[in-house]
Structure formats: structure tokens, C-alpha cells
C-alpha positions as CSV (number, residue, x, y, z in Angstrom):
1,X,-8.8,-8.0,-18.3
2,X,-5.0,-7.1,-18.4
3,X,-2.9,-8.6,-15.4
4,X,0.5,-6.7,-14.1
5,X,3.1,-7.5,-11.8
6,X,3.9,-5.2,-8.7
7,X,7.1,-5.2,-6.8
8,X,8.6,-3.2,-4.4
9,X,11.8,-2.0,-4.9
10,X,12.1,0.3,-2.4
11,X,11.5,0.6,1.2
12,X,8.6,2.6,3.0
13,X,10.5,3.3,5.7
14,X,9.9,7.6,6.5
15,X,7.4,7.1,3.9
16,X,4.1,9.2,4.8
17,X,1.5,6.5,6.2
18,X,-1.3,6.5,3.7
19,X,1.8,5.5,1.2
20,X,2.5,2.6,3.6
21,X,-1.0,1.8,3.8
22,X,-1.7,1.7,-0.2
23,X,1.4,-0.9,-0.5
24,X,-0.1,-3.1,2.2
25,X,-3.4,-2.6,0.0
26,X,-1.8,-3.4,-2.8
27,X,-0.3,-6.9,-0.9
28,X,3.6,-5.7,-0.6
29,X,5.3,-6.5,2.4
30,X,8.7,-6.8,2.1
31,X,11.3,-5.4,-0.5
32,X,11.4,-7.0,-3.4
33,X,8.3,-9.1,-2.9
34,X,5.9,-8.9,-5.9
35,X,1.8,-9.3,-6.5
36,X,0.1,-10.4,-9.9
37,X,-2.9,-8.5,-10.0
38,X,-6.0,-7.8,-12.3
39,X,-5.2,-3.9,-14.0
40,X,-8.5,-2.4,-12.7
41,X,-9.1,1.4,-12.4
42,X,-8.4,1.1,-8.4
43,X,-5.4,-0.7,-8.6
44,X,-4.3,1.4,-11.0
45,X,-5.0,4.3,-8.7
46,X,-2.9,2.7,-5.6
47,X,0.0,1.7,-8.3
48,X,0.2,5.8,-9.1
49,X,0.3,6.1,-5.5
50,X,3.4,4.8,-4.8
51,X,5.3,4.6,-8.2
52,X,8.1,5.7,-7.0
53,X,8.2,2.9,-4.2
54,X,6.8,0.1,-6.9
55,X,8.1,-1.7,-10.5
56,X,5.2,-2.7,-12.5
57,X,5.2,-5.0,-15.6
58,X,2.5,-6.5,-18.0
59,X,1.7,-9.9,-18.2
């Protein structure tokens, strides 16, 4: 399986809370931290969540 990098770029502050919930999900903290993850049909799903919040690359 595919593996992609997360990282937030932007903050979720005033962000509605299930967004703030999916990047905790997804293992995002802070800004700028980033995640290596597995590119399965959930993650996927919490990535289109909070694109705008999120850069994601391909390993």
C-alpha cells in the first residue's frame, strides 16, 4: 500500500470541531507537524476533510 505525508499548514483555530477532531485523528498537533501514514480509504476520507487545513505528499 501507498504511504503519504500529512502536514498541517494551517491552524484550526475557529475551525468547526469535528474538523479539529479529524486532524487529531489524523495525529496533527501543532502547525507544521507532519504524519506518514498508510493511503487507506479512511484516511483518505479524513485527508478530504480538512484539505484545506493539511499538505499531502506521496512517498
Amino acid at each position: 500500500m501507498k504511504k503519504i505525508k500529512i502536514t498541517q499548514v494551517k491552524s484550526a483555530i475557529d475551525r468547526p470541531e469535528r474538523q479539529k477532531l479529524t486532524l487529531k485523528a489524523l495525529g496533527l498537533k501543532k502547525m507544521n507537524a507532519s504524519k506518514e501514514v498508510e493511503a487507506t480509504a479512511q484516511i483518505l476520507g479524513m485527508v478530504r476533510t480538512v484539505e484545506h487545513l493539511v499538505k499531502v505528499e506521496e512517498i
